[in-house]
N, C-alpha and C positions, 0 to 999 in steps of 0.2 A: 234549571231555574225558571220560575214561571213569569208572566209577562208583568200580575202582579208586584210580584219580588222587584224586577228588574226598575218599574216604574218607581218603586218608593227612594229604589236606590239613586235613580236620574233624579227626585226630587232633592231627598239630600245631598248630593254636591252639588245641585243649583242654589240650596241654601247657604251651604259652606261658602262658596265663594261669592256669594251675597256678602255675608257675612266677610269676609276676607277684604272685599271691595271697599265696606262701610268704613272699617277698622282700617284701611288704607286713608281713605278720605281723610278720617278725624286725624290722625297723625301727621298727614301733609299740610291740613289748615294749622292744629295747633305749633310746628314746625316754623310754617309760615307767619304765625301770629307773632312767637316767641322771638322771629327771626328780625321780624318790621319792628318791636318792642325795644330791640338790641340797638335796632338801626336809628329809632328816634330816641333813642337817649343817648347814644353818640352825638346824633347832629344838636340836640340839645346842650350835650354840655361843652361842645363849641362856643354854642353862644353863649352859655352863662362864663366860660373862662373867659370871653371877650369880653363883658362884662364888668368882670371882677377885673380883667385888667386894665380896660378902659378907666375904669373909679380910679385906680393905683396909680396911673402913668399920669392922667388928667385933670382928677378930681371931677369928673360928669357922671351923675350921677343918672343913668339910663335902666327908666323902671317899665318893662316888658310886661304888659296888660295879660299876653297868652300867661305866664309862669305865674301872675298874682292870681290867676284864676283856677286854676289846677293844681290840685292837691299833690298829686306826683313831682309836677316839676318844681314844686316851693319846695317840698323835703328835699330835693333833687339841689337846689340852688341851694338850701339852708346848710348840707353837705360838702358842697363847693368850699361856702364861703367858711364855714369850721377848720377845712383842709386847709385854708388858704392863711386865715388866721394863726394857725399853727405855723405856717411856718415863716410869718413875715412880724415883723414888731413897728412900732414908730411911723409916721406918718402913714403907712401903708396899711398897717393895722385900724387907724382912726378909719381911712375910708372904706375899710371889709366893716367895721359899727356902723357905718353910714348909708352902706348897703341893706345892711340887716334891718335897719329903721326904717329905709324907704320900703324896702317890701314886706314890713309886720310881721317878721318871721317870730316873734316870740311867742305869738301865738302858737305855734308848730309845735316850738320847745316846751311849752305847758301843755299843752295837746298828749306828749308822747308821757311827761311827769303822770299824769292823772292814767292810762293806759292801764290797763290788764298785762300787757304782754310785757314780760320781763328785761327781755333785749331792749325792745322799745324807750323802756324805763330808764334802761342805763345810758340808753343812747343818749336818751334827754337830757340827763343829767351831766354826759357830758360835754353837750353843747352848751348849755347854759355856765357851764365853767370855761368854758374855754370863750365863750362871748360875753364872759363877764355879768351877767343877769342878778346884779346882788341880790336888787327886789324878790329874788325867787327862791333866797335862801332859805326862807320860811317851810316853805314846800317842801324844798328837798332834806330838810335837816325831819322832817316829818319822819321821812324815808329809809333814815337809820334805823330803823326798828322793822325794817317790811323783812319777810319769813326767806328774800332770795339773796345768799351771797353775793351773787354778780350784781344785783342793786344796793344791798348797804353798803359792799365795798366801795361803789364809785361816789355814793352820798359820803361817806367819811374821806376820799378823798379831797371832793368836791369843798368841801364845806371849810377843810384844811385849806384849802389854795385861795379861798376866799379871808380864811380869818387869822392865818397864820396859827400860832401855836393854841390862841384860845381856841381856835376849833377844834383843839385835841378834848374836849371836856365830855364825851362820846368815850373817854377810856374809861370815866369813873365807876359806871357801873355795866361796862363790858363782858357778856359773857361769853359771846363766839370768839372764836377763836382768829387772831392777826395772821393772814398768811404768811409766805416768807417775800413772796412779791408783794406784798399790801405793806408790809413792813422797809419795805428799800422807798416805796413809792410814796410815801410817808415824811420817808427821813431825808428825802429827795429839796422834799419842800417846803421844810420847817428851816429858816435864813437865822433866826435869831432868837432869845429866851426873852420874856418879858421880865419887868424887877422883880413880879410875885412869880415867877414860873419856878423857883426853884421849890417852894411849899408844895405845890401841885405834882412836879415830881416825886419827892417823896412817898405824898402821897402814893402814884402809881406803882414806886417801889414797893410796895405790901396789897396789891392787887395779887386775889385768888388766880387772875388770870395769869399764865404763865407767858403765855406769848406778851403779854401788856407788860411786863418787868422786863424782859428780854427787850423791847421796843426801845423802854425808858433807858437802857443802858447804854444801849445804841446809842442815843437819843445825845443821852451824858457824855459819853465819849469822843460823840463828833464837835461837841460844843466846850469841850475838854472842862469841865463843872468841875473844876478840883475841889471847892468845896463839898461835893458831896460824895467822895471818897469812901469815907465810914459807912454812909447811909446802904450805900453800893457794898460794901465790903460784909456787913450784915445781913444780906441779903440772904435767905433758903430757899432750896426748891427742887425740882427733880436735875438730871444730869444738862439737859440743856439748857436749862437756866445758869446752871453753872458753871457751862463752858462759856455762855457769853461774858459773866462774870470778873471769869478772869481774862478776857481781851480785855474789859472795860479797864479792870483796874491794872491789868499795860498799859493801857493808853494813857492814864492816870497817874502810874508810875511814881511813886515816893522812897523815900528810903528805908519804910517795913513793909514794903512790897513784896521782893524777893524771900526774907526771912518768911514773912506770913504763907507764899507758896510751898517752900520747902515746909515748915511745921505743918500747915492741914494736908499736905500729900501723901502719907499711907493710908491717911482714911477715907481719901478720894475712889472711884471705881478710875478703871481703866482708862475710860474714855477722856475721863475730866483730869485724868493725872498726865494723857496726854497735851493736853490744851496746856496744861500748867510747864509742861517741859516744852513747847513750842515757844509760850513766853522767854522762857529760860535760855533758849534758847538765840534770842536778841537780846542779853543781859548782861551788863557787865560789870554784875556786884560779884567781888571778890570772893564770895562763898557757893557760888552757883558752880564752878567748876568742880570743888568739893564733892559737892552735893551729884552733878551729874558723874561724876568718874564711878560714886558711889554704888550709883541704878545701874551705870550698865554691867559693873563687877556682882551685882547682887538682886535684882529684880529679881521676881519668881517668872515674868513674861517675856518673851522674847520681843513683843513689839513694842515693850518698854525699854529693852535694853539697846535695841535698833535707833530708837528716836533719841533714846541718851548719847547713845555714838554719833550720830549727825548731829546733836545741836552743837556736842565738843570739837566736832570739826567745824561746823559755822564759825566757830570760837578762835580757831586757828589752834586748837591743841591737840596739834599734833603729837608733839614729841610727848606728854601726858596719855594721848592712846597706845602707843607705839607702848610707853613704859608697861602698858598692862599685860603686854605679848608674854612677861616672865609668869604669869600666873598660867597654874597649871589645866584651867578651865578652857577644856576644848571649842564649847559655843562661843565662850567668849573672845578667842581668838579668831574665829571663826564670821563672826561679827563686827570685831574690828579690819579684819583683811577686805570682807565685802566693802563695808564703808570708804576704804582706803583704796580700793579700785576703784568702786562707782566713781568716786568725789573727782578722783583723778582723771578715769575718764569725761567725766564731765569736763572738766578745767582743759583738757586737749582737743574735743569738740569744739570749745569757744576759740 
C-alpha cells in the first residue's frame, strides 16, 4: 500500500469521527434541551396546581404575569385548569371560571377552533365545552361539517352538551356515519325529551342513515317513549338496524310484542332471529315457551337450537327440556344434555 493510499485512508477516519463527534454533540444538547423542557414544565405545573388550588381553597385569585405572557405555559394552565374542571363541580368549579377569566384563556380556545391542525381543533372544542363558552357555539356548530371525524365528532358532541336534545338537529341531514362510541357518548347526555321531540324523532326514524335510526331507538328506549312503539315497530333496514329494533321494542314491551316476534321470525336471518330469542328469552308471555320448545326441536341451525335451549332454561323449564330427551333426534339430545351441564355447572360455581 502506497503512502498515497494510506494518507487518504488517515484522512477518512479523521472525518468519520469528526463526523461521529458532531452527531454526538447534537444528540447530547437536544437530550439536554428535551431534558430541561421536561424539567420546566414539571416545576411549572407545580405552580399552576397551587394555583388552581389556592382559587379552590381561598377564593384568591393569583394571576402570574410569567404564564400570561407565554404561549406555552397559558395552553399549559388552560389544560390544568380543563382537568381540574372536570373533575370538581359547585363552588370549586365557579372559581376554575374565574381563573379562566383572569388569565383570557379564551382566547387559546378560539386560537386552537380557527387552527389547521385537527387534534388541535378537537382539543378546542373540547375545552370550550367543558368551560362552558356558549358564545362560541356558533363557531363550533360551523365545525359539523369539517371533512375530519375526530373534529365533527366532538362538535356534535359539544354542541349536544350545550343544547340538550335540540342539539341533535345535526341528525336531519346526517350523512357520516354515528360511531358505536359517538352513539353511547350521545345517549350519555341527552337528560330529558322536549314536548315537540317526539315529531323530531320520528322524523330520525326514516333517516337514510342507518346508524341515526339505531341512535334514535336507543334514544327511545332509554327514555321509554311508549308512545312511539308503532313508529319503532315499522321501522326497515339492514340486520343491525334490526337487532337494535327489537331491544327497543323489549324495552318497550306490550302485549303484541311477543306474538309480533314470534310471527316475523322465519323471515328474519340468523342474526336478528337471535336477538329475537334473547328477547324471549326474559318473557314471560305464555306462548314463548311454545314457540321456543318449537326451535330447539326443529331449527335447521344449531346455534338456533343452542340459544332456544338456554333461554328455556333461563325460563326455569326444566322439566319441558328434560321432556324432549324422548325424541329420537340425537343433536337434539345432545344439546339439551350440554345446556343442562353448563347451566349446572354454573349454578355450583356460584
Amino acid at each position: 500500500m502506497d503512502i498515497f493510499t494510506l494518507r487518504n485512508l488517515y484522512i477518512a477516519l479523521i472525518v468519520v469521527l469528526a463526523l461521529v463527534l458532531v452527531l454526538s454533540v447534537v444528540v447530547l444538547a437536544f437530550s439536554f434541551f428535551k431534558y430541561n423542557r421536561i424539567i420546566n414544565r414539571k416545576r411549572w405545573r407545580v405552580k399552576i396546581d397551587e394555583i388552581i388550588s389556592k382559587a379552590i381553597v381561598t377564593s384568591e385569585i393569583e394571576v402570574d404575569e410569567v404564564i400570561c405572557e407565554s404561549r406555552p405555559l397559558r395552553n399549559q394552565f388552560l389544560s390544568a385548569l380543563v382537568d381540574a374542571s372536570r373533575r370538581f363541580s359547585g363552588h370549586a368549579r365557579e372559581e376554575i371560571a374565574a381563573l379562566f377569566q383572569a388569565y383570557d384563556l379564551k382566547e387559546e380556545v378560539l386560537g386552537k377552533l380557527k387552527d389547521r391542525r385537527t387534534h388541535w381543533i378537537a382539543g378546542g372544542i373540547q375545552e370550550a365545552a367543558v368551560m362552558e363558552l356558549e358564545d362560541l357555539v356558533p363557531t363550533i356548530h360551523d365545525l359539523l361539517s369539517h371533512p375530519s371525524p375526530i373534529v365533527y365528532q366532538e362538535a356534535q358532541f359539544a354542541i349536544v352538551s350545550f343544547q340538550g336534545f335540540d342539539g341533535l338537529d345535526f341528525l336531519d341531514d346526517l350523512s357520516s356515519p354515528l360511531s358505536e362510541w359517538q352513539n353511547l357518548r350521545l345517549l350519555s347526555i341527552i337528560k330529558k325529551i322536549p314536548e315537540n321531540g317526539e315529531e323530531k324523532l320520528r322524523f330520525w326514524l326514516k333517516s337514510p342513515n342507518p346508524t341515526v335510526v339505531i341512535f334514535v331507538m336507543r334514544l327511545i328506549a332509554k327514555m321509554q317513549l311508549l308512545s312511539l312503539y308503532d313508529e319503532v315497530e315499522a321501522v326497515e333496514g339492514e340486520d343491525r338496524v334490526k337487532i337494535q329494533q327489537v331491544k327497543t321494542l323489549e324495552a318497550l314491551e306490550n302485549e303484541k310484542t311477543v306474538p309480533s316476534f314470534m310471527e316475523r321470525f322465519p323471515e328474519e336471518s340468523e342474526e336478528v332471529q337471535k336477538a329475537i330469542l334473547q328477547a324471549l328469552k326474559y318473557s314471560r308471555h305464555p306462548e314463548a315457551v311454545h314457540f321456543l320448545s318449537l326451535q330447539l326441536k326443529n331449527h335447521e341451525q344449531g346455534a338456533i337450537r343452542m340459544q332456544a335451549a338456554e333461554a328455556l332454561h333461563h325460563l326455569g323449564k326444566i322439566d319441558e327440556m328434560k321432556a324432549l330427551l324422548t325424541e329420537g333426534d340425537p343433536v337434539l339430545k345432545q344439546i339439551i344434555y350440554h345446556v343442562l351441564r353448563e347451566k349446572d355447572a354454573s349454578a355450583n360455581d356460584i
